[in-house]
Short mmCIF file of the C-alpha atoms (twelve columns), coordinates in Angstrom:
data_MODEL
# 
_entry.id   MODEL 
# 
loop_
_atom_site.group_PDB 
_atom_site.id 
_atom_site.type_symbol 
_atom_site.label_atom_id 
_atom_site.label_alt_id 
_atom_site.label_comp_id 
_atom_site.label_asym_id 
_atom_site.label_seq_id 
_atom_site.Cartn_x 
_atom_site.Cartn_y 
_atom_site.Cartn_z 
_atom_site.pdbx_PDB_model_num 
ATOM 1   C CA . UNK A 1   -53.884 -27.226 -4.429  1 
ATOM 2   C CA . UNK A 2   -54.245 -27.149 -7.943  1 
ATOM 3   C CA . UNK A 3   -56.675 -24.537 -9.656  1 
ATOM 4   C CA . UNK A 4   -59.501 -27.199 -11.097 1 
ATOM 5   C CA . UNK A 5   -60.264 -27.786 -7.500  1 
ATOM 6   C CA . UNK A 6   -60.291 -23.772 -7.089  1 
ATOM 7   C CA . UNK A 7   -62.982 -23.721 -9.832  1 
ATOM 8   C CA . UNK A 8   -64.818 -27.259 -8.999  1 
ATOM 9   C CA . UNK A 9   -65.375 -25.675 -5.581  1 
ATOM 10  C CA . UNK A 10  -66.641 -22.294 -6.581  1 
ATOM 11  C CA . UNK A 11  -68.936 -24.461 -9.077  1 
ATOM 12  C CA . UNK A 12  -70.569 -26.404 -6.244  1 
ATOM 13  C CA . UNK A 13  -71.085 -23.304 -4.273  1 
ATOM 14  C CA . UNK A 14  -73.155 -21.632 -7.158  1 
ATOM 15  C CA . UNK A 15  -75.263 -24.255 -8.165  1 
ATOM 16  C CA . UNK A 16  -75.485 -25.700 -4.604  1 
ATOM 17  C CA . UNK A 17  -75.457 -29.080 -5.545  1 
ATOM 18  C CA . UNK A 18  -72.729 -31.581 -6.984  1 
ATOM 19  C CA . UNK A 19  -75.259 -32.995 -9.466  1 
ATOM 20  C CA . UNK A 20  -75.698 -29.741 -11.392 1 
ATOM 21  C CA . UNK A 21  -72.015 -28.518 -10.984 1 
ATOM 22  C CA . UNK A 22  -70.900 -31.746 -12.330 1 
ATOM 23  C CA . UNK A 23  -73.210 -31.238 -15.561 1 
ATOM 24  C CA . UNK A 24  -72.229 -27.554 -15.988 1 
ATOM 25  C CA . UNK A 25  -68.372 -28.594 -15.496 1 
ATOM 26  C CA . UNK A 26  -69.336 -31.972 -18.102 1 
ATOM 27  C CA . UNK A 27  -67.590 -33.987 -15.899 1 
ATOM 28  C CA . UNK A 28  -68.489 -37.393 -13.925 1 
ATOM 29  C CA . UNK A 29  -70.245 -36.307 -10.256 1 
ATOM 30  C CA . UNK A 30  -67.324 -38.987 -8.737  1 
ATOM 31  C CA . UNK A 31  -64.493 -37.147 -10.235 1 
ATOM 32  C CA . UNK A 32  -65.904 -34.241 -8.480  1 
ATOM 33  C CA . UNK A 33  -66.672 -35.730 -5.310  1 
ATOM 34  C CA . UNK A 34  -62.831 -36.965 -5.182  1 
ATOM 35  C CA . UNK A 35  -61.294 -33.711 -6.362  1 
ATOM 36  C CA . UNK A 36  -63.532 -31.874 -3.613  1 
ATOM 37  C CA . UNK A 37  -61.778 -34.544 -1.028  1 
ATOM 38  C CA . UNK A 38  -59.049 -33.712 -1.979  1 
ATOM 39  C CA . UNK A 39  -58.803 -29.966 -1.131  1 
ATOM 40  C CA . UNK A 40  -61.057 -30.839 1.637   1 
ATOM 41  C CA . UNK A 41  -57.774 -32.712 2.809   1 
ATOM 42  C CA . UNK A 42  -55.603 -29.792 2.386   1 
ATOM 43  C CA . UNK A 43  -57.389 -27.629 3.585   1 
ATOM 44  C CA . UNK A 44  -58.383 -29.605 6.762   1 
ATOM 45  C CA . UNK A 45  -61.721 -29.215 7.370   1 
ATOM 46  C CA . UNK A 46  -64.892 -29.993 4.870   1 
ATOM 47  C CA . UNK A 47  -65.766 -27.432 3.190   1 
ATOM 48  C CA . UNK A 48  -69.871 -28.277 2.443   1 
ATOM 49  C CA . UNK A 49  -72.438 -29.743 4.086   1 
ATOM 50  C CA . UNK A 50  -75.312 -31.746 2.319   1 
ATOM 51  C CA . UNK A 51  -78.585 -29.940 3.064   1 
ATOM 52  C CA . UNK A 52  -81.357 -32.351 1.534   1 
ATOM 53  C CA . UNK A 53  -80.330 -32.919 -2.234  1 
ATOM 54  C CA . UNK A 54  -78.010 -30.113 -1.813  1 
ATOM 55  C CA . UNK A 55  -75.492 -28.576 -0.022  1 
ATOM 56  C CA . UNK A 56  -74.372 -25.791 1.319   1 
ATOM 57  C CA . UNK A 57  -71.422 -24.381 2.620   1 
ATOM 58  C CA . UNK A 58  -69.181 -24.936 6.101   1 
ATOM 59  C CA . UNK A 59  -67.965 -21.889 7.728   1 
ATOM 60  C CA . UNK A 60  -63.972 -23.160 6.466   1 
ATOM 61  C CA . UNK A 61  -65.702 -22.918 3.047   1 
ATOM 62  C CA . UNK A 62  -67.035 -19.554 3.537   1 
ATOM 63  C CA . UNK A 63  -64.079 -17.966 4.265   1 
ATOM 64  C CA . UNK A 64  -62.358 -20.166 1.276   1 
ATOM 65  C CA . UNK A 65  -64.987 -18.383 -1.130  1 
ATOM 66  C CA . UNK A 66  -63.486 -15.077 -1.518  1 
ATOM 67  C CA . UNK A 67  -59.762 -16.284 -1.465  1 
ATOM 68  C CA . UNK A 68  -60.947 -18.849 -4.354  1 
ATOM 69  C CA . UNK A 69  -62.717 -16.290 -6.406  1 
ATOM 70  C CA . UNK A 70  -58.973 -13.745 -6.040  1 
ATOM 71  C CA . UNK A 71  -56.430 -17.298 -6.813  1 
ATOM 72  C CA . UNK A 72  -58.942 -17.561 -10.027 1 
ATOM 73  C CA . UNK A 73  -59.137 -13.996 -10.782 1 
ATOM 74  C CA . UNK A 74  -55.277 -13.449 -11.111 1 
ATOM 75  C CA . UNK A 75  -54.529 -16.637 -12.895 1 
ATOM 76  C CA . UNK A 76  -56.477 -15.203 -15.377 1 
ATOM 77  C CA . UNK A 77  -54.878 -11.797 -15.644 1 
ATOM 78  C CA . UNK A 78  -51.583 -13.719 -16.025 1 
ATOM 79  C CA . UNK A 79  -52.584 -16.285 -18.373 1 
ATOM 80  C CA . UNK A 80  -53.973 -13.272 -20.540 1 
ATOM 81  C CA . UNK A 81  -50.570 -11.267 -20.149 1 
ATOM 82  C CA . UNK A 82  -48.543 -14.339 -21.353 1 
ATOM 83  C CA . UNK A 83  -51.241 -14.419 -24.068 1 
ATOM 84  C CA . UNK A 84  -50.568 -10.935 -25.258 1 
ATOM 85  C CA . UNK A 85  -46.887 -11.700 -24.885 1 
ATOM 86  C CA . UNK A 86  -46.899 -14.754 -26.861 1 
ATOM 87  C CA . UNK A 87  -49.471 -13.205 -29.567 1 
ATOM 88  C CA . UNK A 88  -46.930 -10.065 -29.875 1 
ATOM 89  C CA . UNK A 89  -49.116 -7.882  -28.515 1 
ATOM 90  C CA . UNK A 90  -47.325 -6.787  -26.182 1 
ATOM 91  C CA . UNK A 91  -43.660 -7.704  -24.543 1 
ATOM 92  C CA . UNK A 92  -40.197 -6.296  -24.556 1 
ATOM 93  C CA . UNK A 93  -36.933 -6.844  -26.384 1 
ATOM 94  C CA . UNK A 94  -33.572 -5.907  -24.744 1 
ATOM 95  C CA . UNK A 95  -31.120 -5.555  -27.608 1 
ATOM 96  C CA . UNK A 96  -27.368 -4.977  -27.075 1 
ATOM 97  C CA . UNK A 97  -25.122 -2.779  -29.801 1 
ATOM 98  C CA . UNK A 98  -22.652 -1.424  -30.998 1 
ATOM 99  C CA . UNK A 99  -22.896 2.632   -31.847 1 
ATOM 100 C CA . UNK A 100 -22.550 2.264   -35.628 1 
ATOM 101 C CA . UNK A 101 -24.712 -0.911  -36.108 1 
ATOM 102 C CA . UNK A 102 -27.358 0.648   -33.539 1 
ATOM 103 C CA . UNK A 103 -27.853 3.697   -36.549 1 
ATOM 104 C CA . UNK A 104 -27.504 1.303   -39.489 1 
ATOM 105 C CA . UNK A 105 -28.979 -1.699  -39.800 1 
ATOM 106 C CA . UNK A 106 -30.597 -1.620  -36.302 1 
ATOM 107 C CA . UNK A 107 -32.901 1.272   -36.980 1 
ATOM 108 C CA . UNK A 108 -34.664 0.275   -39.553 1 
ATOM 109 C CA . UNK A 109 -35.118 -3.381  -38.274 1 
ATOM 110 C CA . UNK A 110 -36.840 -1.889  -35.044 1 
ATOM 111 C CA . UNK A 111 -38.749 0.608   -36.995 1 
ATOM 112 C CA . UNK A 112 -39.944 -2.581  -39.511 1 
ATOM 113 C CA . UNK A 113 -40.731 -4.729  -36.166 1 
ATOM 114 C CA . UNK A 114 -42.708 -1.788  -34.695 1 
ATOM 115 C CA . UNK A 115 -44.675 -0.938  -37.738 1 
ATOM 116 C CA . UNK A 116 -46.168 -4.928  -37.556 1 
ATOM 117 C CA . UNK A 117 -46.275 -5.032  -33.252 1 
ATOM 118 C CA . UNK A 118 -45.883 -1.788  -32.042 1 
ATOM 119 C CA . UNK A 119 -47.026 -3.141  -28.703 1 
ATOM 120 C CA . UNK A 120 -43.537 -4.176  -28.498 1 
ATOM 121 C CA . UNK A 121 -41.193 -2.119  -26.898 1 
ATOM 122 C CA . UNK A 122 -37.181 -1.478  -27.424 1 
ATOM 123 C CA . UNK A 123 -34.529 -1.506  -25.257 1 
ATOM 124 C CA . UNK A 124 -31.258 -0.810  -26.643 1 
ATOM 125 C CA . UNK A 125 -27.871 -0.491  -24.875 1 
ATOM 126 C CA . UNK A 126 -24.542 0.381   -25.447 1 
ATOM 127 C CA . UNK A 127 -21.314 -1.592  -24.287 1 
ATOM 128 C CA . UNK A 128 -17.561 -0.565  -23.927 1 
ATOM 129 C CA . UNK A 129 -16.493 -2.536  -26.895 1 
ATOM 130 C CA . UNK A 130 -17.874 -5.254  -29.229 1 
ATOM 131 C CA . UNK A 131 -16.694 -7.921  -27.516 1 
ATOM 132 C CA . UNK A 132 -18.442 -7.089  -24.521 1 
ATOM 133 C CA . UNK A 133 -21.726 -6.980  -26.683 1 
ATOM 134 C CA . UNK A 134 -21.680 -10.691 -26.795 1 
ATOM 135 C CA . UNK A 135 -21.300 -10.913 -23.110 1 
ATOM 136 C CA . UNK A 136 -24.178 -8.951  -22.564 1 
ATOM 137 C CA . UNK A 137 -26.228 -11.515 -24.348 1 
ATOM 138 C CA . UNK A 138 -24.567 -14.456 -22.887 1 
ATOM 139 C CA . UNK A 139 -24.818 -13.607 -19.312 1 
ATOM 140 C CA . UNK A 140 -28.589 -12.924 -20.106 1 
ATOM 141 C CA . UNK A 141 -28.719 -8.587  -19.912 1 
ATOM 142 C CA . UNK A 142 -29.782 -8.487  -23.542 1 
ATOM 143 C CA . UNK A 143 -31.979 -11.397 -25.751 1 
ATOM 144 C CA . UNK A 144 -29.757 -10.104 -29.090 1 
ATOM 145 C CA . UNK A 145 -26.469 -8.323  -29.689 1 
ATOM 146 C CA . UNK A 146 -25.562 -6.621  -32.740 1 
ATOM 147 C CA . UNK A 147 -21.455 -6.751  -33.063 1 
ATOM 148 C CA . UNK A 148 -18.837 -6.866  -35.402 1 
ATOM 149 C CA . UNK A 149 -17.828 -9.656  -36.989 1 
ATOM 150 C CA . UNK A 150 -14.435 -11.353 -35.791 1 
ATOM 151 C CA . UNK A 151 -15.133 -11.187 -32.598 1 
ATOM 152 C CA . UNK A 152 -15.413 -14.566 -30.497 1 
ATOM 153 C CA . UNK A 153 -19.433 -15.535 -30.563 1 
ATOM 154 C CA . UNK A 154 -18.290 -19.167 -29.363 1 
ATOM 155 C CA . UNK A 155 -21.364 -21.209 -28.257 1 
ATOM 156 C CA . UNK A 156 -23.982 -18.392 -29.656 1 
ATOM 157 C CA . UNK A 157 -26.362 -18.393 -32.119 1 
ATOM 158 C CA . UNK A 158 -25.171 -15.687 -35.563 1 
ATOM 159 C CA . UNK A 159 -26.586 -14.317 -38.821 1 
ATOM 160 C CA . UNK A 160 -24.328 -12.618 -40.800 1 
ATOM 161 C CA . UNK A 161 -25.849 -8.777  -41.111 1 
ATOM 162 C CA . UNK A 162 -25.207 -6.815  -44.262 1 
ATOM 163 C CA . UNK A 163 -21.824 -5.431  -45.410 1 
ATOM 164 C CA . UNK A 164 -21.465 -1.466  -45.041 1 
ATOM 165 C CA . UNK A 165 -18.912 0.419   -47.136 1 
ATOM 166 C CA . UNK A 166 -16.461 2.473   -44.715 1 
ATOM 167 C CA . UNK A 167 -16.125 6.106   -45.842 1 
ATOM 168 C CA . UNK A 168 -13.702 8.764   -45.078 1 
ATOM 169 C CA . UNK A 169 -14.504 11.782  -44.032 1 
ATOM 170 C CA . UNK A 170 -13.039 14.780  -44.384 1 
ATOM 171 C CA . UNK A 171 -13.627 18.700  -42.740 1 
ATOM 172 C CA . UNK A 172 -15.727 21.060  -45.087 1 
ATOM 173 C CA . UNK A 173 -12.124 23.177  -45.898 1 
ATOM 174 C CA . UNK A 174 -10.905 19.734  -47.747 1 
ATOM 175 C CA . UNK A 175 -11.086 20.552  -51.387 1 
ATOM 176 C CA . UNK A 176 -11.509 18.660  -54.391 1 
ATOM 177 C CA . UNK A 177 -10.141 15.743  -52.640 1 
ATOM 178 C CA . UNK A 178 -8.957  12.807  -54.553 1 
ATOM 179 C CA . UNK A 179 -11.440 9.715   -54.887 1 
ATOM 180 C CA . UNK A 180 -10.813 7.345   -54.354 1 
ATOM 181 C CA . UNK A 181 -8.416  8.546   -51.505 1 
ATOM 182 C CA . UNK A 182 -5.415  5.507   -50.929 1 
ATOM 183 C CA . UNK A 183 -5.176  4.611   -47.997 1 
ATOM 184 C CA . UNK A 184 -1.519  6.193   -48.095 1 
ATOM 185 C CA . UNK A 185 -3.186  9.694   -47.805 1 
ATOM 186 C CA . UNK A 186 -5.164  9.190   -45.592 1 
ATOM 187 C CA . UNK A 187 -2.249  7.820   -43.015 1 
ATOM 188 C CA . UNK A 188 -1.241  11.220  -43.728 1 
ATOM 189 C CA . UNK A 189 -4.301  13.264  -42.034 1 
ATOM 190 C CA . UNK A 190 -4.780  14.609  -38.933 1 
ATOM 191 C CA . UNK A 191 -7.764  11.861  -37.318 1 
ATOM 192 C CA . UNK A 192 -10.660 12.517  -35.412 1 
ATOM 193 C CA . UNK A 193 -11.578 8.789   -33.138 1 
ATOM 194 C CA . UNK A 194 -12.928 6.957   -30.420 1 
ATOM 195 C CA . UNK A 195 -10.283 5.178   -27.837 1 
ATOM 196 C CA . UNK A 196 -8.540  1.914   -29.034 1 
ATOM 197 C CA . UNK A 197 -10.345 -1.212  -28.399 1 
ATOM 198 C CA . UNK A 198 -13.653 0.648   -29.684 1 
ATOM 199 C CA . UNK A 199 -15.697 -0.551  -32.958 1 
ATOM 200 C CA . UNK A 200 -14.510 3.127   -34.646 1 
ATOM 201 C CA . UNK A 201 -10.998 2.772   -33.819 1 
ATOM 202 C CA . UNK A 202 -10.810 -0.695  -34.598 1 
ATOM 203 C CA . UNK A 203 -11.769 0.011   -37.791 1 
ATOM 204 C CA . UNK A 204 -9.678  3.061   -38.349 1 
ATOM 205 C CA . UNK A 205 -6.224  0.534   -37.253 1 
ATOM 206 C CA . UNK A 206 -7.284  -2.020  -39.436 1 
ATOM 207 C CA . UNK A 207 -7.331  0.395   -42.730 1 
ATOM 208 C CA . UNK A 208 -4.261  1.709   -41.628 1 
ATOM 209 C CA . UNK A 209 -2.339  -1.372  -41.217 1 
ATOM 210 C CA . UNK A 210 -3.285  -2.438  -44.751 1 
ATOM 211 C CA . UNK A 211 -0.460  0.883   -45.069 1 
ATOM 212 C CA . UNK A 212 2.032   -0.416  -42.443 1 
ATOM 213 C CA . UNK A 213 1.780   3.272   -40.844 1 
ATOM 214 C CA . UNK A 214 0.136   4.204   -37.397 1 
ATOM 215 C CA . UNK A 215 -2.716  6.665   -37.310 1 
ATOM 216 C CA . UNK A 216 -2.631  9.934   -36.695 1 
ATOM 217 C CA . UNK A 217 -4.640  10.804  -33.601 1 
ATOM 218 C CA . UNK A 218 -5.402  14.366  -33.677 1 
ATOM 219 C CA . UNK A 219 -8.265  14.010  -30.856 1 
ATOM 220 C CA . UNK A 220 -8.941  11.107  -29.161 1 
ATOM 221 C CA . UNK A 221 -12.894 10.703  -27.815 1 
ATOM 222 C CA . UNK A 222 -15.254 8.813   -26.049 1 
ATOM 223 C CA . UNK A 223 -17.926 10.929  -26.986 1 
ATOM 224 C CA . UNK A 224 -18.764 8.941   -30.316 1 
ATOM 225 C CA . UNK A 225 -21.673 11.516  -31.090 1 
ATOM 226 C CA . UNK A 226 -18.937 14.366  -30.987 1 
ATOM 227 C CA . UNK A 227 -16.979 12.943  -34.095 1 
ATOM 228 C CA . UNK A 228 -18.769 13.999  -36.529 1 
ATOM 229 C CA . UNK A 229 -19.359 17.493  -35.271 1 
ATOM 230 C CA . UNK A 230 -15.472 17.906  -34.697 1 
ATOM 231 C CA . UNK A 231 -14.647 16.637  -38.148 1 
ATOM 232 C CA . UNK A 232 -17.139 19.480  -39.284 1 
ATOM 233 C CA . UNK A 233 -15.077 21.758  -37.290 1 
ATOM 234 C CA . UNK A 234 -11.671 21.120  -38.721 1 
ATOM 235 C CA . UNK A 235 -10.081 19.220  -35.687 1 
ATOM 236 C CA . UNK A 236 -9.594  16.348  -38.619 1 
ATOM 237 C CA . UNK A 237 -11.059 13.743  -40.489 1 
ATOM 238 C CA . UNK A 238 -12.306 9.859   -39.908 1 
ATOM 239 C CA . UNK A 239 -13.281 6.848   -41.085 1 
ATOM 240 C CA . UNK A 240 -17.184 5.822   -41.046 1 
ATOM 241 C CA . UNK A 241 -20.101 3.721   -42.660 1 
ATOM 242 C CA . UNK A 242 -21.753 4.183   -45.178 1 
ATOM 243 C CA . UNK A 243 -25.050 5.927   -43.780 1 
ATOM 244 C CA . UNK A 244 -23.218 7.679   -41.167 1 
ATOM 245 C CA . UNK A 245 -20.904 8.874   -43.690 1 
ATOM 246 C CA . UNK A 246 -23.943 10.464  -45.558 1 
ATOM 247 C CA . UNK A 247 -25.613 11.890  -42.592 1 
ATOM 248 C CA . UNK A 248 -22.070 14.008  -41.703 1 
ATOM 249 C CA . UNK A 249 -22.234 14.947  -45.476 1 
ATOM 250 C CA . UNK A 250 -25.336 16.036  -45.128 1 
ATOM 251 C CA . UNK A 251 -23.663 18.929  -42.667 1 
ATOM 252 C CA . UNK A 252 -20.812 20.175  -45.156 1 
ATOM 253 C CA . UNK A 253 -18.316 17.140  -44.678 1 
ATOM 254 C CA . UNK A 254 -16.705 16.005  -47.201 1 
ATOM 255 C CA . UNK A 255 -16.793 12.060  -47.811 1 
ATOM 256 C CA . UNK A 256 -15.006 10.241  -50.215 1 
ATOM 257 C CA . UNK A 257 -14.139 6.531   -50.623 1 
ATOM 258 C CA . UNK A 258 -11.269 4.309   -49.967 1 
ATOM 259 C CA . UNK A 259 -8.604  2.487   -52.289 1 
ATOM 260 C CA . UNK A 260 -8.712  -0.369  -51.660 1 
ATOM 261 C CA . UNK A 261 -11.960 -0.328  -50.637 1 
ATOM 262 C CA . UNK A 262 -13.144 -0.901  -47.282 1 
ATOM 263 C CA . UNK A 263 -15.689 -2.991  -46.068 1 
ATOM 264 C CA . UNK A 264 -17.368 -4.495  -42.546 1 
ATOM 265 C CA . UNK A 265 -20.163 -6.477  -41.431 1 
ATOM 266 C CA . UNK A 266 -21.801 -6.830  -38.074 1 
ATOM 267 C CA . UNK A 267 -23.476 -10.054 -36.894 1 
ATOM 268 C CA . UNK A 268 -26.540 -10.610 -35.217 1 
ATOM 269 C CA . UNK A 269 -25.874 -13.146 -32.324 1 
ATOM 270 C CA . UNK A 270 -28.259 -14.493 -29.656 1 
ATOM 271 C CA . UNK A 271 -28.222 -17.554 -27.241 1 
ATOM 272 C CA . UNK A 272 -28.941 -21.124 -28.299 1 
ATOM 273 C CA . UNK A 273 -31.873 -21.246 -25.839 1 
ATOM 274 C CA . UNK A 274 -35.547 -20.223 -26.848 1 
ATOM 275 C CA . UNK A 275 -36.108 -16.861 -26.763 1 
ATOM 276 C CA . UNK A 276 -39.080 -14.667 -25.675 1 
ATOM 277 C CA . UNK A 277 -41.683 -14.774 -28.153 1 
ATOM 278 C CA . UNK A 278 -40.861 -11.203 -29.021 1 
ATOM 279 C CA . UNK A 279 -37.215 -11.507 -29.697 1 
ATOM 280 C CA . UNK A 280 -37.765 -14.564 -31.638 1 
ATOM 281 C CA . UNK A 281 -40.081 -12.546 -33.500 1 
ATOM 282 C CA . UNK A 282 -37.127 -9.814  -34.561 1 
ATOM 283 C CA . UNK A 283 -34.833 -12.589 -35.331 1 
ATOM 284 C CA . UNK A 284 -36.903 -14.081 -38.325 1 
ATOM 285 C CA . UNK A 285 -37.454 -10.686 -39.337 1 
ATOM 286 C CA . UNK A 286 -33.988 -9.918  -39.670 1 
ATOM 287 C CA . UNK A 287 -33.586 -13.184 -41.138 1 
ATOM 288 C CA . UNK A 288 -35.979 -12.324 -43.591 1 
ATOM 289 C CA . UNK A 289 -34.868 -9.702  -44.600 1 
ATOM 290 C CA . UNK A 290 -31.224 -10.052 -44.769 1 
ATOM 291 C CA . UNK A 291 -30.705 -14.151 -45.383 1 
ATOM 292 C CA . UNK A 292 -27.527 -15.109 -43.722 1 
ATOM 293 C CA . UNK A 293 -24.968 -17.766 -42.124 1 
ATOM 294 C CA . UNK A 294 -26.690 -18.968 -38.880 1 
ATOM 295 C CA . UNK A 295 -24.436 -20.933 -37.327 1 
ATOM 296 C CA . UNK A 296 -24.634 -22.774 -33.438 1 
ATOM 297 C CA . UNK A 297 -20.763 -21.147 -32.688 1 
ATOM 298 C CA . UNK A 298 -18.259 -19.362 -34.210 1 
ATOM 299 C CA . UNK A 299 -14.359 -19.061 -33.377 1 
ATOM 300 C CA . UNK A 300 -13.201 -15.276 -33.031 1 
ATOM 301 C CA . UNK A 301 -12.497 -15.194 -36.652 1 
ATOM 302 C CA . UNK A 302 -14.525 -17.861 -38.867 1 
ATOM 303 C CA . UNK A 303 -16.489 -15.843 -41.835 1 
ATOM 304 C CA . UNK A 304 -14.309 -13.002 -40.961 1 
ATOM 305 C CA . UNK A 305 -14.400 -10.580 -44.275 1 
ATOM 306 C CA . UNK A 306 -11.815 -8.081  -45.865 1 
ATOM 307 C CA . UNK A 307 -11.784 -4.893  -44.068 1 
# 
């Protein structure tokens, strides 16, 4: 049953006559008198019968009139909700992330996207580690991941996100530290971090090694929001970007930067299928705004940076 013959039939039972609905529907009267037959034979029964020039309707067609009018009815609404969807009007966009890269760049690419469709809404999850980021997105949980780059994004697409300085950061009793602090001294502190195989400690192992020394783990965390607060404390001090850095300054710590310097770079990854409209959307944006490698796959450590 398709839904012209929903429509052709409610036409014939308003005008009351397959002359007129024809000319209202600007279509030949035989196309209408076959497409009528047609859900006449799925239906099983007729559905009109011809009343001098007219016609009126069977008792099957009565009770088909309300049914008819509901089918039609509700197509619409959900033509018009894909239409709102596809015009950006509305929708929703599950995005995946890592802590850090959720507070800097993802903040301000969602704020940008909901200035221009704020009929848009955000969903934005966590994962264990930034590996598992990408699985979110490939098993279909999330439309986009933000992650780190190095990490395997084989058979997704990626655009290279900007680079963020890595800070330290140091308790408010630190004074006059030297900056830039080597990397030497700072294998020497007492460290405030997240478990290993997290974005934070990653990071923190990677400057370290650069020193052939093991970090010192003064507290250990899962509670990524706690860091910075326990840093401000005195339980130690920790590495961080650049705008989280600030922020914790902001609160007395004391942030200085890193010799050799210390870079990383998140990637934006997403699956080689079409996305909704709305994530699509937030993909050229970010595109836009931060041009980038976009590449179909990429092995665990292609475009990989220093730091």
């Amino acid at each position: 049953m398709e839904r012209k013959h929903l429509e052709y039939f409610l036409a014939i039972a308003s005008h009351g006559s397959f002359t007129s609905a024809a000319n209202s529907l600007r279509i030949a009267q035989p196309s209408l008198s076959y497409a009528i037959g047609v859900l006449e034979r799925e239906v099983g029964a007729p559905l009109f019968r011809r009343v001098g020039r007219g016609v009126v309707l069977t008792p099957v067609g009565e009770a088909l009139l309300d049914p008819a009018r509901q089918v039609l009815h509700d197509f619409m609404r959900v033509q018009t909700a894909a239409q709102r969807v596809s015009g950006l009007v509305s929708g929703r966009i599950d995005i995946a992330a890592v802590t850090t890269l959720a507070v800097d760049p993802l903040a301000s690419f969602v704020g940008a996207f909901r200035n221009s469709h704020p009929g848009v809404e955000f969903r934005i999850v966590d994962a264990e580690n930034a590996a598992a980021i990408v699985d979110l997105v490939r098993r279909g949980q999330c439309e986009v991941g933000l992650t780190e780059q190095g990490v395997s994004t084989a058979g997704m697409r990626v655009l290279d996100l900007p680079q963020q300085e890595v800070l330290a950061v140091l308790p408010p009793s630190a004074a006059g530290p030297q900056e830039p602090m080597p990397l030497q001294k700072l294998a020497e502190l007492d460290l405030v971090t997240t478990p290993s195989g997290t974005t934070t400690r990653s990071a923190l192992d990677s400057a370290l090694a650069l020193t052939g020394t093991s970090p010192r783990i003064a507290v250990e965390t899962t509670h990524r929001a706690a860091i910075v607060p326990l840093v401000i404390a005195g339980a130690g001090a920790t590495l961080l970007p650049h705008r989280l850095a600030m922020e914790a300054a902001g609160l007395g710590a004391v942030v200085v930067s890193l010799a050799p310097p210390l870079a990383r770079r998140g990637v934006l990854v997403w699956p080689p299928d079409a996305l909704s409209p709305a994530a699509q959307a937030f993909v050229d944006l970010v595109a836009a705004r931060h041009p980038g490698e976009d590449a179909e796959s990429r092995g665990p450590l292609d475009g990989a940076h220093p730091g």
